[in-house]
C-alpha positions as CSV (number, residue, x, y, z in Angstrom):
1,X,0.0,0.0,0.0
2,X,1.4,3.8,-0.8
3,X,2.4,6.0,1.5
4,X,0.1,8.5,0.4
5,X,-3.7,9.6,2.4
6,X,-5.8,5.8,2.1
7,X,-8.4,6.6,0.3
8,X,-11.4,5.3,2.5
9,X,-15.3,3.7,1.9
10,X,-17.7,3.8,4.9
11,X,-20.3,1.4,4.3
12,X,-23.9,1.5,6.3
13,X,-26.7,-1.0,6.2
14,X,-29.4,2.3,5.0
15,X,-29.8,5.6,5.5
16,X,-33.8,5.9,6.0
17,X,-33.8,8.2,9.6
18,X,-31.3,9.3,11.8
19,X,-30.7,7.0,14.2
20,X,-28.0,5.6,16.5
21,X,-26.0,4.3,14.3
22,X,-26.6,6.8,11.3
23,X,-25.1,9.0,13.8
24,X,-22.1,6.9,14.0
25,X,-21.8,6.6,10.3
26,X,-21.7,11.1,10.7
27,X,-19.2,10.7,12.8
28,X,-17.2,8.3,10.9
29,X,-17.5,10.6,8.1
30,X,-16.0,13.7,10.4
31,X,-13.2,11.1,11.0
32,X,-12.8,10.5,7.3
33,X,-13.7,13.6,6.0
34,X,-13.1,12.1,2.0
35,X,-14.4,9.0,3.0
36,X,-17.5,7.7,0.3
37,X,-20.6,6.7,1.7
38,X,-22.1,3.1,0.3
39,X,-25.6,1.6,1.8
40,X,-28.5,0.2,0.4
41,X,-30.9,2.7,0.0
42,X,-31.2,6.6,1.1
43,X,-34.3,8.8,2.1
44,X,-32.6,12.5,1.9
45,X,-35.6,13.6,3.2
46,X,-35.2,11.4,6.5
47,X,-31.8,12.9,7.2
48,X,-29.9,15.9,8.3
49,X,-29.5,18.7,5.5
50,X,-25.6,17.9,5.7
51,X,-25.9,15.1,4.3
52,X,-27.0,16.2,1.2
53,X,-23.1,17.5,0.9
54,X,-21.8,13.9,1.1
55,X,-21.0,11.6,-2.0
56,X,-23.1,8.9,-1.2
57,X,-24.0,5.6,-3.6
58,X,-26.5,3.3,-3.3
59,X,-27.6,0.2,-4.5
60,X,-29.5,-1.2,-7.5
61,X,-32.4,-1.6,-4.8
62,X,-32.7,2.2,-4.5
63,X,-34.6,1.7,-7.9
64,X,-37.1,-0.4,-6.1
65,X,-40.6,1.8,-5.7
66,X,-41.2,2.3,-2.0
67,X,-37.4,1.4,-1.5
68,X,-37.4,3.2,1.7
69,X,-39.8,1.5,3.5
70,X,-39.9,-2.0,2.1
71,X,-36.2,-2.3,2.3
72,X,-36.3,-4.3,5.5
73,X,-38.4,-7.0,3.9
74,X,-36.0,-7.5,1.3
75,X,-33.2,-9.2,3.5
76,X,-33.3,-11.7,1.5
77,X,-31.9,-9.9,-1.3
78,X,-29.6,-7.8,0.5
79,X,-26.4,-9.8,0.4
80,X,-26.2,-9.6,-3.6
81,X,-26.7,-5.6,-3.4
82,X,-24.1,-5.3,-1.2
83,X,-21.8,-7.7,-2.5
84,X,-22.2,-5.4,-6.2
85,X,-20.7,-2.8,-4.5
86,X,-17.4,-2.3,-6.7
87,X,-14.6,-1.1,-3.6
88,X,-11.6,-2.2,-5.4
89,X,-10.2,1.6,-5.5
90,X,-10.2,1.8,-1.6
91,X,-7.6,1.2,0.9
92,X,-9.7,1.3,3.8
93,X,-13.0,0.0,3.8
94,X,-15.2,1.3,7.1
95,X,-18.5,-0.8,7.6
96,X,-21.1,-0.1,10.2
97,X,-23.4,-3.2,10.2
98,X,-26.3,-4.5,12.2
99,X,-27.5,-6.3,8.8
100,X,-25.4,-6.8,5.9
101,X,-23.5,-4.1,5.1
102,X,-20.5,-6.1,6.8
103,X,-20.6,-8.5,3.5
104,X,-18.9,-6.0,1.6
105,X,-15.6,-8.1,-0.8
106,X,-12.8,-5.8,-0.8
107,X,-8.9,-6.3,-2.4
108,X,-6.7,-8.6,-0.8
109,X,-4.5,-5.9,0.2
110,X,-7.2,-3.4,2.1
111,X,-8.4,-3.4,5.2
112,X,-11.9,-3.8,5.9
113,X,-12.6,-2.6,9.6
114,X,-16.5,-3.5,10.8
115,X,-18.2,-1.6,13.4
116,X,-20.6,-4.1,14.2
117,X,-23.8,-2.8,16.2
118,X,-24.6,-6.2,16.4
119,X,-24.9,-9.5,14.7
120,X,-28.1,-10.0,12.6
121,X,-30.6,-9.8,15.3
122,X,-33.7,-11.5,13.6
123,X,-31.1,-14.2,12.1
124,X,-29.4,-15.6,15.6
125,X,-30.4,-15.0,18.8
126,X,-33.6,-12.6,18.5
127,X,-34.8,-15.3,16.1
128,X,-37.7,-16.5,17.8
129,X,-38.6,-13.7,19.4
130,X,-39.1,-12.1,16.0
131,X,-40.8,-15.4,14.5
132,X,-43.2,-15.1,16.9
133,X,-44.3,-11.6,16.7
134,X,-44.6,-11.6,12.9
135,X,-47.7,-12.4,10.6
136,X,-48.6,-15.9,9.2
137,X,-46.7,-15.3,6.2
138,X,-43.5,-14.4,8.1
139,X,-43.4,-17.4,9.8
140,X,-43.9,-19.5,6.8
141,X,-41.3,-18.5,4.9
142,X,-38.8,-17.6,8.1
143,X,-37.3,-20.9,8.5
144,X,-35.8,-21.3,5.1
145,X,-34.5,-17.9,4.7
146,X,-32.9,-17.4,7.7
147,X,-31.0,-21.1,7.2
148,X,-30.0,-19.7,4.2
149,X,-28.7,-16.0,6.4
150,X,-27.0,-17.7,8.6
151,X,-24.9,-19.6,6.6
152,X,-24.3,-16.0,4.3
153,X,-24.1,-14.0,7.0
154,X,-21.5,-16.1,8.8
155,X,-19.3,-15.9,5.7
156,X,-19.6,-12.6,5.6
157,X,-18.0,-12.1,9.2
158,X,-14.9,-14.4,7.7
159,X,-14.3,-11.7,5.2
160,X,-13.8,-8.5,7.6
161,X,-10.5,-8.5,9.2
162,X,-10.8,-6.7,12.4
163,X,-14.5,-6.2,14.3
164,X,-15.4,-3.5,16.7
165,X,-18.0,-4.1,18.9
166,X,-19.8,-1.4,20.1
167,X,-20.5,-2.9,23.8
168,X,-18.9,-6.4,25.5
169,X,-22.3,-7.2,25.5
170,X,-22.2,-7.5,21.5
171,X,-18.5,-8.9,21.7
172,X,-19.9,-11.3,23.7
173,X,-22.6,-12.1,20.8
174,X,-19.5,-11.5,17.9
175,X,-17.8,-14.4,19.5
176,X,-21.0,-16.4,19.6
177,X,-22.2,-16.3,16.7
178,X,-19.0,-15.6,14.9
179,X,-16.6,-16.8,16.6
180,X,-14.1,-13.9,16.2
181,X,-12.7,-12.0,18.7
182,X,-13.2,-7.6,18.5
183,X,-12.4,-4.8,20.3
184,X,-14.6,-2.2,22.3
185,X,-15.6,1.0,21.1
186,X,-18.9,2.7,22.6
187,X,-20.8,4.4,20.2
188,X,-20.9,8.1,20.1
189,X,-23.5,10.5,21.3
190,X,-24.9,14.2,21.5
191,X,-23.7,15.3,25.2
192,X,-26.6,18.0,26.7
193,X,-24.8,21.1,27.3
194,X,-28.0,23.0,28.1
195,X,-28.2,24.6,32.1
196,X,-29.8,22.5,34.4
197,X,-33.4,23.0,35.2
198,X,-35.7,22.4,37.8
199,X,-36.9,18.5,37.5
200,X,-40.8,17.9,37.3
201,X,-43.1,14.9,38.8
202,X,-42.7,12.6,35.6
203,X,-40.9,9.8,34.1
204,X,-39.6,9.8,30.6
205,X,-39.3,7.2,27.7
206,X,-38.0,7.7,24.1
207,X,-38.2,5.8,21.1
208,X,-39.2,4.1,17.9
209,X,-42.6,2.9,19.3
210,X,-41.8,-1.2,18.4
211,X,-42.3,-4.6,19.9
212,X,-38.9,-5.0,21.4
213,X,-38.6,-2.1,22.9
214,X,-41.4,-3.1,25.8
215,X,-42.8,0.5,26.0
216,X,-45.4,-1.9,26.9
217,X,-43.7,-2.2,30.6
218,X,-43.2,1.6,31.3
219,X,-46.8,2.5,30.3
220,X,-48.1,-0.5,32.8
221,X,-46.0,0.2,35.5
222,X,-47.1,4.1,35.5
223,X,-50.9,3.4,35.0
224,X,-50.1,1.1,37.9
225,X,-48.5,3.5,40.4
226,X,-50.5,6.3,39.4
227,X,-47.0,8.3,38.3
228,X,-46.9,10.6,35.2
229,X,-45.2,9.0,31.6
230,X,-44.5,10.8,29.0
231,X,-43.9,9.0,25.6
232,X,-41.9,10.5,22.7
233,X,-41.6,8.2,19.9
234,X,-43.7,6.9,17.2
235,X,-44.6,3.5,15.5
236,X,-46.7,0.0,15.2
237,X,-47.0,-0.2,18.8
238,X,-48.9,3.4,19.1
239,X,-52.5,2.2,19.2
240,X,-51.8,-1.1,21.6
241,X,-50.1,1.5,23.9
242,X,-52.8,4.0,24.3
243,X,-55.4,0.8,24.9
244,X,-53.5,0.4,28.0
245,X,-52.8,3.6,29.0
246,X,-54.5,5.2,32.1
247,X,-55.0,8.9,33.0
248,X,-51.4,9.7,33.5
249,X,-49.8,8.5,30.0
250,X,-48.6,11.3,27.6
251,X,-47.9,10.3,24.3
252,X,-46.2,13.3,22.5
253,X,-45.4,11.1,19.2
254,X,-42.4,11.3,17.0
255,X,-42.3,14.9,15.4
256,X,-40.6,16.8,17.9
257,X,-37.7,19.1,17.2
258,X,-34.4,17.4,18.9
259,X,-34.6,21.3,21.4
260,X,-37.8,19.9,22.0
261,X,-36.6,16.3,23.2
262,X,-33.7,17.5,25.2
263,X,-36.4,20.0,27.4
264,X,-37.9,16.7,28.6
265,X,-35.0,15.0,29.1
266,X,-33.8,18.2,31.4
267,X,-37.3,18.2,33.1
268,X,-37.6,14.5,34.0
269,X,-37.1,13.0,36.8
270,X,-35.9,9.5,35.7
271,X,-36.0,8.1,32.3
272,X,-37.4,4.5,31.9
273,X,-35.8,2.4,29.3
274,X,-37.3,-1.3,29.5
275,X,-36.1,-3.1,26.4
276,X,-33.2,-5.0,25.9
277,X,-30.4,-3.0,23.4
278,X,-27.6,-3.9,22.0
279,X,-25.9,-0.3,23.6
280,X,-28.8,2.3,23.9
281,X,-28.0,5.9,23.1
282,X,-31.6,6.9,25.0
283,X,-30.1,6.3,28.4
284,X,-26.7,8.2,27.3
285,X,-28.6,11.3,26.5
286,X,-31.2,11.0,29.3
287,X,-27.5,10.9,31.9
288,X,-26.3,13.9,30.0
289,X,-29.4,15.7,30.8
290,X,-28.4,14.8,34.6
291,X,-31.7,12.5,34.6
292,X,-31.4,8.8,36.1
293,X,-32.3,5.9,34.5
294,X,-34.2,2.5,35.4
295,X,-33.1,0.0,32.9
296,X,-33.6,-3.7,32.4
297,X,-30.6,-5.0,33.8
298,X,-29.1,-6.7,30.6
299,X,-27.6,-5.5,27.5
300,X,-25.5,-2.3,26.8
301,X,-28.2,-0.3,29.3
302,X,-25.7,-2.2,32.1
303,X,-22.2,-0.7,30.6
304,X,-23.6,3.1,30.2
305,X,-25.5,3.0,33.6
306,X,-24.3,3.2,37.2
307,X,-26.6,1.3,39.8
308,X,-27.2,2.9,42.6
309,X,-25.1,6.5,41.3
310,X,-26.7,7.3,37.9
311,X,-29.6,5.1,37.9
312,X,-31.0,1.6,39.0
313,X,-31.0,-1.7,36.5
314,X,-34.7,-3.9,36.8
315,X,-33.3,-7.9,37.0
316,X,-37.0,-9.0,35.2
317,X,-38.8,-7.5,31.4
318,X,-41.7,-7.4,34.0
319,X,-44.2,-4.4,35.3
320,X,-43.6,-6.0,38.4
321,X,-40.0,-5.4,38.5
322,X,-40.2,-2.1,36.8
323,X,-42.8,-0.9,39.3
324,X,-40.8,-2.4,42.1
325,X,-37.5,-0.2,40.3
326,X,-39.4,2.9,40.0
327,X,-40.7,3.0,44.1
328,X,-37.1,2.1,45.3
329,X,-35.9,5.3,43.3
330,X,-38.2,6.9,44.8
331,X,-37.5,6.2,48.0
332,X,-33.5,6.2,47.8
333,X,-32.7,8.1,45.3
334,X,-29.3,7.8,43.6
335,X,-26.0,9.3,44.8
336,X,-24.7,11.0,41.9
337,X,-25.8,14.7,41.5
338,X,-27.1,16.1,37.9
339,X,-23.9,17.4,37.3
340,X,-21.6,14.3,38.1
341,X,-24.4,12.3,35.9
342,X,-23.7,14.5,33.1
343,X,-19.8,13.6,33.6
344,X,-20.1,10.2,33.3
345,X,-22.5,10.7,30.3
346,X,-19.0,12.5,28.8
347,X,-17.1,9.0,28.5
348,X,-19.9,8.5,25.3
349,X,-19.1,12.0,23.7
350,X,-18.7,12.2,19.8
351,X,-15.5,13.3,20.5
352,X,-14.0,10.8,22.6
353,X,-15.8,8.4,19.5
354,X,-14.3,10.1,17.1
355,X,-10.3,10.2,18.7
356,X,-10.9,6.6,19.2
357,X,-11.8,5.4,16.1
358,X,-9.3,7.4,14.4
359,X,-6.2,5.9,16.5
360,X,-7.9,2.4,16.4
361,X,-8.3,2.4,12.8
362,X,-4.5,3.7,11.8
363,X,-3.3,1.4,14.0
364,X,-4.8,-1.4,12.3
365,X,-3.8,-0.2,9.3
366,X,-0.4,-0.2,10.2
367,X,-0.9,-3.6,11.6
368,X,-2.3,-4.9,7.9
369,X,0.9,-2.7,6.4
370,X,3.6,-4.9,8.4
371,X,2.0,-8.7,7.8
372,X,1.5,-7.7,3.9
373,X,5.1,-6.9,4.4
374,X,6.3,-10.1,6.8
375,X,4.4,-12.4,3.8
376,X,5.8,-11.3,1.2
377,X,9.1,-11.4,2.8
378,X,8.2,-14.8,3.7
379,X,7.3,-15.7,-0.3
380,X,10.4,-14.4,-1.4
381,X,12.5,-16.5,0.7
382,X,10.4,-19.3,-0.4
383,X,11.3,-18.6,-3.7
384,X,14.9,-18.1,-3.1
C-alpha cells in the first residue's frame, strides 16, 4: 500500500432516519472527512440537511418503488446488493453493520474494519422472538430464509479483518455467533450542554414505538402507580399503547424538534428504558441531561448506567420489576448529583468516539501494512 492519504469507503446498512448508528456513520464521516458513503438505499428527506453534501451511492435496490420503507423486507436480497458494490479503488473500507453491510468483498491488500452494532438480530439469537411476533406469512417463509442467512451471514464475518464491537455485551454475541474475537468501542452521542433546570413529577421514555422495545412495561407500571409518563416516539406499537394507558400516560409522538426532546429530558425526573439494546444511546442522552435511568438489567443499558449512582438496573422485562425499580428510586434516590451524571454521560461523547476510532483504525492499518510486508518477505524467501 502507498504511503500516500488511504483513500477510504464507509459502508452502512441504509440511510432511512437518523438513528443511532446513522449517527455513527456522521461521525465516521467527520473522521474520514473524504471518506465515500455506500448503503443500500437513502431517504434524503429522512436525514440531516448535511448530508445532502456527502458523495453517497446506493444500491441497484434504491430503484425499487417504495425502496425506503420496504427495504427491511427484502433481506433476502440484501447480500447480492451489497456484494455489487465495486470497492476495489479503496484502501480502507469502514462498515457499520447491524445487517449486511459487513458483507462487503474488498482487495486482498485493504483493510476492511466492521463496526458491528450487532450480529443479525432476527437471524441468531432474536430469532424466535421475532418469528413469533410476525404475521402468518412471516413465519412460513422464516425458517428457510434465515437457514440460508445464517450460513451467508457467517461468511460474511470471515471476510472482515478486524470487528469492533460497540458494547462487550455484543462482543460477547461476535464471539457467539462468529466466533471472532473484537475490540470495544462505545458508540458516540450528543452530550446535553443546556443549564440545568428544575426537575418535574414525571418519568420519561424515548423511542421508535416497536415490539422489542417493551414500552409496553413503562406504560403498565405508571398506569399502575399512578405516576406521570411521557412517551416520545412513534410506530406500530402506538395504538396497543394508548389501549393500555390510564390517566397519567402522555404520548407526545415522533415529530418533535431534537430542542424539544432535550427539554424533557432536562425536566424529567428519571428516564425509563425497559427493552433489551444492544448499547442504547436513550439512556446516554437521558444521563447527560443529569436525569437517572431505570433500565432492564441486561444489554449495553448495564455498561452506560451506574446502579445505585446514575440510575438503578430492573433484573426482570416485567411491570412488576419495573414498578418495584421505580418505588425504590423513589424512596432512595441515587447518589450522583445532575452534574456528576452528566460527567459520566461525557465518556460516550462524539469526540471521545471520534479520537478513538481514528487511532484504532491507523493502528490497524499499520498492523495490515507490516504482515502484507512479513508475507511477502516470507514468499520471497520461499522462492529463493
Amino acid at each position: 500500500m502507498s504511503k500516500k492519504e488511504p483513500k477510504v469507503a464507509i459502508v452502512h446498512d441504509w440511510l432511512v432516519g437518523y438513528a443511532g448508528g446513522d449517527r455513527v456513520v456522521d461521525a465516521m464521516k467527520r473522521v474520514f472527512p473524504d471518506a465515500v458513503i455506500y448503503t443500500l438505499v437513502y431517504d434524503p428527506k429522512n436525514m440531516p440537511e448535511h448530508f445532502k453534501t456527502y458523495d453517497i451511492r446506493t444500491s441497484w435496490f434504491q430503484k425499487v418503488p417504495f425502496s425506503n420503507r420496504l427495504y427491511k423486507a427484502m433481506l433476502p436480497l440484501m447480500p447480492r446488493a451489497f456484494e455489487a458494490f465495486d470497492l476495489t479503488e479503496y484502501d480502507l473500507v469502514l462498515s457499520s453493520s447491524s445487517s449486511c453491510s459487513k458483507g462487503v468483498i474488498t482487495r486482498p491488500d485493504a483493510v476492511h474494519i466492521c463496526y458491528c452494532h450487532t450480529p443479525i438480530r432476527y437471524v441468531w439469537d432474536f430469532y424466535y422472538t421475532y418469528r413469533a411476533n410476525a404475521n402468518w406469512l412471516a413465519k412460513l417463509v422464516m425458517p428457510g430464509q434465515m437457514h440460508k442467512m445464517r450460513i451467508w451471514d457467517k461468511c460474511a464475518a470471515d471476510r472482515v479483518d478486524y470487528f469492533i464491537a460497540n458494547s462487550h455485551y455484543i462482543a460477547q454475541r461476535i464471539k457467539k455467533y462468529y466466533r471472532r474475537d473484537s475490540d470495544v468501542i462505545y458508540p458516540c452521542c450528543h452530550i446535553n450542554e443546556s443549564p440545568f433546570v428544575e426537575k418535574e413529577d414525571f418519568y420519561l421514555t424515548v423511542g421508535r414505538l416497536t415490539w422489542y422495545k417493551r414500552v409496553d412495561l413503562a406504560v403498565q407500571a405508571c398506569t399502575r402507580l399512578n405516576k406521570r409518563l411521557v412517551v416520545i416516539g412513534g410506530g406500530g406499537e402506538l395504538d396497543k399503547l394508548r389501549a393500555m394507558a390510564g390517566p397519567t400516560i402522555e404520548f407526545k409522538g415522533g415529530g418533535l424538534s431534537d430542542e424539544e426532546v432535550r427539554s424533557y429530558y432536562l425536566r424529567a425526573k428519571g428516564f425509563l428504558f425497559p427493552g433489551e439494546e444492544d448499547f442504547g444511546i436513550t439512556p446516554v442522552e437521558a444521563q447527560s441531561a443529569g436525569t437517572p435511568v431505570l433500565a432492564y438489567g441486561r444489554g449495553g443499558a448495564c455498561e452506560s448506567v451506574l446502579p445505585g449512582r446514575t440510575g438503578y438496573w430492573f433484573k426482570e422485562q416485567t411491570v412488576e420489576s419495573l414498578a418495584d425499580c421505580i418505588e425504590r428510586f423513589e424512596r432512595d434516590g441515587v447518589a450522583c448529583s445532575k452534574e456528576e451524571i452528566r460527567e459520566h454521560s461525557r465518556s460516550f461523547s462524539e469526540e471521545r468516539f471520534e479520537r478513538e476510532l481514528k487511532e484504532y483504525c491507523l493502528r490497524r492499518m499499520a498492523d495490515w501494512q507490516q504482515e502484507l510486508l512479513d508475507c511477502s518477505h516470507w514468499e520471497k524467501e520461499e522462492l529463493d
